[in-house]
C-alpha positions in Angstrom: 0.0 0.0 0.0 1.4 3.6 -0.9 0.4 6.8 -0.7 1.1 9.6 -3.5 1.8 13.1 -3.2 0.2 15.1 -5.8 -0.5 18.7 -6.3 0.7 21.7 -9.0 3.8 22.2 -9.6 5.3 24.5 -7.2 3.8 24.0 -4.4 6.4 22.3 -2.2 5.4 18.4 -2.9 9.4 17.7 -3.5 10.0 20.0 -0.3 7.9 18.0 1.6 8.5 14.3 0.5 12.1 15.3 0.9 11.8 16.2 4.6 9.8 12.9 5.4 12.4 10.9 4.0 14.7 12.8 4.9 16.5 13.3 2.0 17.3 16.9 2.8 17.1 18.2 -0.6 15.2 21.3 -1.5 13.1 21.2 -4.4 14.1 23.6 -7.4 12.1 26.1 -8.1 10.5 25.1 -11.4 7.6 23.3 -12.8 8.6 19.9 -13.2 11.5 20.0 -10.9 10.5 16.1 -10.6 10.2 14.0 -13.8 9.8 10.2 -12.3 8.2 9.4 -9.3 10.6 9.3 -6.4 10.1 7.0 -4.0 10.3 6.7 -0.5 9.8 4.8 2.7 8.4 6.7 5.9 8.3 5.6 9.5 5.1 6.4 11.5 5.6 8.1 14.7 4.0 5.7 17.6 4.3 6.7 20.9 3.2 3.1 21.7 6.5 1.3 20.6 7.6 3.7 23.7 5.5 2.3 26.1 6.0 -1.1 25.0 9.7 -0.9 25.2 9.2 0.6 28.7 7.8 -2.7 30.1 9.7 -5.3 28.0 13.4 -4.7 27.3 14.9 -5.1 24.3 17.6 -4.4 21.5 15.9 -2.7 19.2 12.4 -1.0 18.3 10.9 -0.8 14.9 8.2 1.2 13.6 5.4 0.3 11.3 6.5 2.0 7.7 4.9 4.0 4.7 5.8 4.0 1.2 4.9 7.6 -0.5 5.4 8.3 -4.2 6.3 11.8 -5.3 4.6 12.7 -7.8 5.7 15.7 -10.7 3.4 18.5 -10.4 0.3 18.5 -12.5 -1.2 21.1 -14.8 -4.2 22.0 -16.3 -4.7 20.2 -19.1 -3.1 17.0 -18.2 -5.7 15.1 -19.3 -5.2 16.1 -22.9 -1.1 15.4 -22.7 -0.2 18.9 -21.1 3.0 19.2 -19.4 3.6 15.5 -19.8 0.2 14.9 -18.2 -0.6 11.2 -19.4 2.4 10.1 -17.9 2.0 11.9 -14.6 -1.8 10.9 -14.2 -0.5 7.2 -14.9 1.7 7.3 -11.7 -1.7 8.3 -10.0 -2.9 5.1 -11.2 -1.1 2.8 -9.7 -0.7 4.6 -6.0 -3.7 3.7 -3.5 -4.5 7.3 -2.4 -3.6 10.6 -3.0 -2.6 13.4 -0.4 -3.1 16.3 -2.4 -0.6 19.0 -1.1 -2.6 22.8 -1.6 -0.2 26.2 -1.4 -1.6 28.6 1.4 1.5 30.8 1.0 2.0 33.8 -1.0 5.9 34.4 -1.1 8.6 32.6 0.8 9.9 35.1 4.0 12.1 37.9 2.9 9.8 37.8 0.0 11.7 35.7 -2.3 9.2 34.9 -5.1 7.8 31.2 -6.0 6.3 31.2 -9.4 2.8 30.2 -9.2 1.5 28.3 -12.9 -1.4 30.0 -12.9 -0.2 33.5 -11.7 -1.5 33.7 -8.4 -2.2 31.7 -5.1 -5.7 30.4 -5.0 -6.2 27.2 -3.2 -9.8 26.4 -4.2 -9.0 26.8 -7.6 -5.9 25.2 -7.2 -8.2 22.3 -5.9 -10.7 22.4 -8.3 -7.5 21.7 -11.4 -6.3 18.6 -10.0 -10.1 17.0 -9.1 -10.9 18.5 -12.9 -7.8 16.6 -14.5 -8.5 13.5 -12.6 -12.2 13.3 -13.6 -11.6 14.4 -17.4 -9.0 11.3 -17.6 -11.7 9.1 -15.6 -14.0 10.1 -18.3 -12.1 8.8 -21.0 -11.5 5.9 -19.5 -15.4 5.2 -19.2 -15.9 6.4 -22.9 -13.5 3.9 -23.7 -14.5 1.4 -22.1 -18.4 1.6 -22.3 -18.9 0.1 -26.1 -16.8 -2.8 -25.3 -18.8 -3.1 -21.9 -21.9 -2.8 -23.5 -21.0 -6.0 -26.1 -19.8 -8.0 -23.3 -23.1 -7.8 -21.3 -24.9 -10.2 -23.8 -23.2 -12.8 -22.5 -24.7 -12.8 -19.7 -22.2 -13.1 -17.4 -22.3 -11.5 -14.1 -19.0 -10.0 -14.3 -19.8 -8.3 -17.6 -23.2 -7.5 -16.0 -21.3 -6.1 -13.0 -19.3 -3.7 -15.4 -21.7 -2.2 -17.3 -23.7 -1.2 -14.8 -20.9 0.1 -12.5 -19.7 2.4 -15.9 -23.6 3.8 -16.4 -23.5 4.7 -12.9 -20.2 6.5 -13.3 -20.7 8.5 -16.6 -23.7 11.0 -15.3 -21.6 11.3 -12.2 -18.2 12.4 -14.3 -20.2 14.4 -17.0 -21.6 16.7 -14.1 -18.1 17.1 -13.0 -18.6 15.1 -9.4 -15.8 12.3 -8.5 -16.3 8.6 -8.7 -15.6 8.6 -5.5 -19.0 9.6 -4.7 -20.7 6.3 -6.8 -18.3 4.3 -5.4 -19.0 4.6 -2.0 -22.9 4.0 -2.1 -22.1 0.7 -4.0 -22.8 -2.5 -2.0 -22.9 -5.0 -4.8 -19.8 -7.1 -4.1 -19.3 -7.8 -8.3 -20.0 -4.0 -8.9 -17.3 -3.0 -6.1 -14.9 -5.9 -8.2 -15.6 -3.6 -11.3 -14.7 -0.6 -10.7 -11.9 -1.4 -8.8 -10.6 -2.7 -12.4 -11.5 0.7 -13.9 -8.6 2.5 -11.6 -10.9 5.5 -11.4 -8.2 8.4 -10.4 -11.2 10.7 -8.7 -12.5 7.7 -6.4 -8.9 7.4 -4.6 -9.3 8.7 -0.4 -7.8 12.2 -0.3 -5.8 14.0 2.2 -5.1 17.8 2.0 -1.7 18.9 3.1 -1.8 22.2 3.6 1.4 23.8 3.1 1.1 27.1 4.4 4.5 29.5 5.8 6.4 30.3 8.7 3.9 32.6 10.6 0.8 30.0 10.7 2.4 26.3 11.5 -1.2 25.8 12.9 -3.3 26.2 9.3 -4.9 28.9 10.9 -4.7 31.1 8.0 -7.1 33.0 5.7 -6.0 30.5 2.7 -5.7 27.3 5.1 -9.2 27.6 6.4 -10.8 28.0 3.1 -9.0 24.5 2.4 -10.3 23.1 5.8 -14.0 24.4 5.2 -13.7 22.5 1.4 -12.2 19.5 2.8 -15.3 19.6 5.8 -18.5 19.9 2.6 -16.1 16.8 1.0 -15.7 14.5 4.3 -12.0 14.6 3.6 -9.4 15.6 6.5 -6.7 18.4 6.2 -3.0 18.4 8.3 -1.7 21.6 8.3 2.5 21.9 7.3 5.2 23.9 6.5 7.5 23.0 4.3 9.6 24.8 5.0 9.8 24.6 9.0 10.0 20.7 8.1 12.4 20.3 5.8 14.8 23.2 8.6 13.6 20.1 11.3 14.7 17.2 9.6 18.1 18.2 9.4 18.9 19.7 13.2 19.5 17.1 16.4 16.8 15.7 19.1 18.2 19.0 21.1 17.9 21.5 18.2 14.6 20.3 17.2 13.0 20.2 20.4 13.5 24.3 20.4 13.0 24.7 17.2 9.6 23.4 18.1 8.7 25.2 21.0 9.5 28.7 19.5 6.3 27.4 17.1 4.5 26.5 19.6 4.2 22.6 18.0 4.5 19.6 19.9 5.8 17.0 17.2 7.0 17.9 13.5 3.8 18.3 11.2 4.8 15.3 9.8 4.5 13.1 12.9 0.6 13.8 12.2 0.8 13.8 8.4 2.6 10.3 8.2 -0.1 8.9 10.8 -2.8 10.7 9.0 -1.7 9.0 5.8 -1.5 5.6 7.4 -5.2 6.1 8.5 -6.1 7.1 5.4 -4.5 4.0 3.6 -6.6 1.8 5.4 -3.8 0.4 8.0 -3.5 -0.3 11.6 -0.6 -1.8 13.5 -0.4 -4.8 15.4 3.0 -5.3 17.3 5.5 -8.0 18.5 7.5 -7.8 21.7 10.5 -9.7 23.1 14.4 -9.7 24.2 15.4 -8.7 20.3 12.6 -6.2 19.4 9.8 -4.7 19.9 8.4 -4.0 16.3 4.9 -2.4 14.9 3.6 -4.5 11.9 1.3 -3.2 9.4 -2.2 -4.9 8.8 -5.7 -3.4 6.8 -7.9 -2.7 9.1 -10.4 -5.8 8.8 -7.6 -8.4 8.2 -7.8 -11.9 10.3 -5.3 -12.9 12.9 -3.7 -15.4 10.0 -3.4 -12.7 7.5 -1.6 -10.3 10.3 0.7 -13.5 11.1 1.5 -13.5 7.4 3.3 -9.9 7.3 5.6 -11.7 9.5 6.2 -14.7 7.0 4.0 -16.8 4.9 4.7 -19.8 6.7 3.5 -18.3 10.1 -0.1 -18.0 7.8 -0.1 -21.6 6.3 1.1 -22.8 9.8 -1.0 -20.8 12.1 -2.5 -22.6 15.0 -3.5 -19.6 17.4 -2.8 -16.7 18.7 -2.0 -15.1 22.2 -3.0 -12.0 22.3 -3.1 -8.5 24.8 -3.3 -4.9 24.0 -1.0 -2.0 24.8 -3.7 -0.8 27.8 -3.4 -3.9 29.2 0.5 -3.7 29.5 0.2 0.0 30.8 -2.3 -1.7 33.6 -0.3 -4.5 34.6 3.1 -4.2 33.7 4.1 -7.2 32.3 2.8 -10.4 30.7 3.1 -12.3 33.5 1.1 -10.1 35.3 -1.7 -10.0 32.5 -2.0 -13.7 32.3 -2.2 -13.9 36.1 -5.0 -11.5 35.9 -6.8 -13.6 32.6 -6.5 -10.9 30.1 -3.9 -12.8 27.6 -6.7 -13.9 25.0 -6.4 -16.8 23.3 -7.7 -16.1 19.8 -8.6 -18.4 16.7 -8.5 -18.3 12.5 -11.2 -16.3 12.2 -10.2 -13.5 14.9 -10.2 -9.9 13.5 -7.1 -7.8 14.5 -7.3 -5.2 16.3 -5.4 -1.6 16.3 -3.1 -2.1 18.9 -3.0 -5.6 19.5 0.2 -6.9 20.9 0.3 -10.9 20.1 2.5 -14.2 20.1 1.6 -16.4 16.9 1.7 -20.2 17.3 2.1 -21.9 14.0 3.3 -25.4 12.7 5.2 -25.6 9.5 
């Protein structure tokens, strides 16, 4: 699962896929400063893994991780080839969901200029391009695929049935301009949810706005940033205010450094902390963890998969194999103190095949290979 940042050009995507990775490269200041996506893997800040590794010593702690694609900026007209377009929108594709990265800056401080590609700094509208460019390629998609759709159906086969149906439902939707992620989500019909997965509708991926606004409002507090949190409020989507900027400066200083750094913004954590988590949520993930002498590790799952399934993150053979699962949650370890203490007290569970994890699950996987 991987999440891709996406946005015009020029407003700090590179900037900010730099400073979660820590790459510590500025981005230049042109359109199309990246050509290929780039990339990365991100660790998600978990204050758990702390309190873990407060009860049960060990070596080494791991964090659950993030892959993010950064994606070249995107301009109107993309749809139709513009600024190499096709081949951007194609990256979109294959990610599965989007954190759409909105300028709410004018000027960098000191006033150093940052060209804007449409002349002026506009969120909304700057909004409005991307979902347009997304939905205009979604629509040729359906027009291409609704005559071959519409042959297929006379076989009768539910698949084809499934299709067809799934691609009338979408065109109105498109044609008025709306997202196919707004047919999508009323859809129940497990064959019509098959379908249009296999369409890799761009406007039906989960969005996240990333507000990158400047020095002087870390908080998204802003004129611009709030007309991006009240349009992300009408859409049911979520918005995590960052600066660039400010991130980029953070990732490069020491724990000491940072920590004031910090405090002179009035922040608790790097914006990041809450955009990588943010992103993890919106991905559909949750972690389970492992604990003992050599680590203590968080493991990723979907939210919804079986005790097996989470086993099989671990290895394959731990799925085939699996027999049971002992299992006890991070509240229970900051209640008792130790295992010992939470089997003592009959709250180790012992849980089966068809158990569903839960978000912060800490287990012991019996298997047989």
């Amino acid at each position: 699962m991987e999440a891709g940042i996406v946005g015009l050009p020029n407003v700090g995507k590179s900037t900010l896929f730099n400073a979660l990775t820590n790459a510590g490269v500025l981005a230049a200041n042109y359109p199309f400063a990246t050509i290929e996506p780039n990339v990365g893997v991100v660790p998600i800040p978990d204050p758990r893994l702390g309190i873990i590794s407060g009860f049960i010593k060990t070596q080494k702690v791991i964090p659950a991780a993030l892959r993010l694609v950064d994606i070249a900026g995107i301009v109107r007209g993309a749809s139709t080839g513009e600024g190499l377009g096709n081949k951007f929108l194609s990256h979109i594709r294959e990610v599965d969901a989007v954190l759409h990265v909105v300028r709410c800056f004018a000027n960098l401080p000191g006033g150093e200029e940052v060209t804007h590609v449409d002349g002026g700094v506009d969120p909304i509208r700057d909004i409005e391009t991307i979902e347009t460019e997304l939905i205009l390629a979604d629509l040729q998609t359906i027009d291409a695929a609704l005559p071959k759709a519409e042959r297929a159906v006379k076989s009768g086969e539910k698949e084809n049935v499934a299709r067809l149906s799934v691609l009338r439902k979408l065109a109105p939707m498109l044609n008025d301009a709306q997202p196919a992620r707004g047919v999508i989500k009323d859809l129940t019909d497990p064959e019509e949810i098959r379908a249009v997965k296999s369409l890799g509708m761009l406007s039906a991926k989960s969005v996240l706005y990333v507000a990158n606004v400047d020095e002087t409002d870390p908080h998204g507090q802003g004129e611009m940033a709030m007309k991006v949190r009240a349009r992300a409020k009408q859409e049911g989507m979520q918005v995590v205010p960052v600066c660039a900027k400010i991130e980029s400066e953070l990732s490069s200083l020491s724990d000491g450094e940072k920590r004031e750094m910090l405090l002179a913004y009035g922040m608790e954590e790097p914006a990041l902390a809450a955009l990588a988590r943010a992103a993890y949520t919106l991905l559909g993930l949750q972690s389970y963890y492992t604990a003992g002498e050599k680590e203590v590790r968080a493991w990723t799952v979907p939210v919804g998969a079986t005790a097996p399934q989470a086993a099989g993150v671990i290895h394959t053979d731990f799925e085939r194999g699996f027999i049971r699962a002992e299992i006890y949650s991070v509240a229970d370890l900051q209640q008792f103190k130790g295992e010992k203490a939470i089997k003592d007290a009959g709250k180790m569970r012992v849980e089966g095949k068809g158990y569903v994890m839960q978000d912060a699950d800490i287990c012991h996987f019996l298997f047989n290979t």
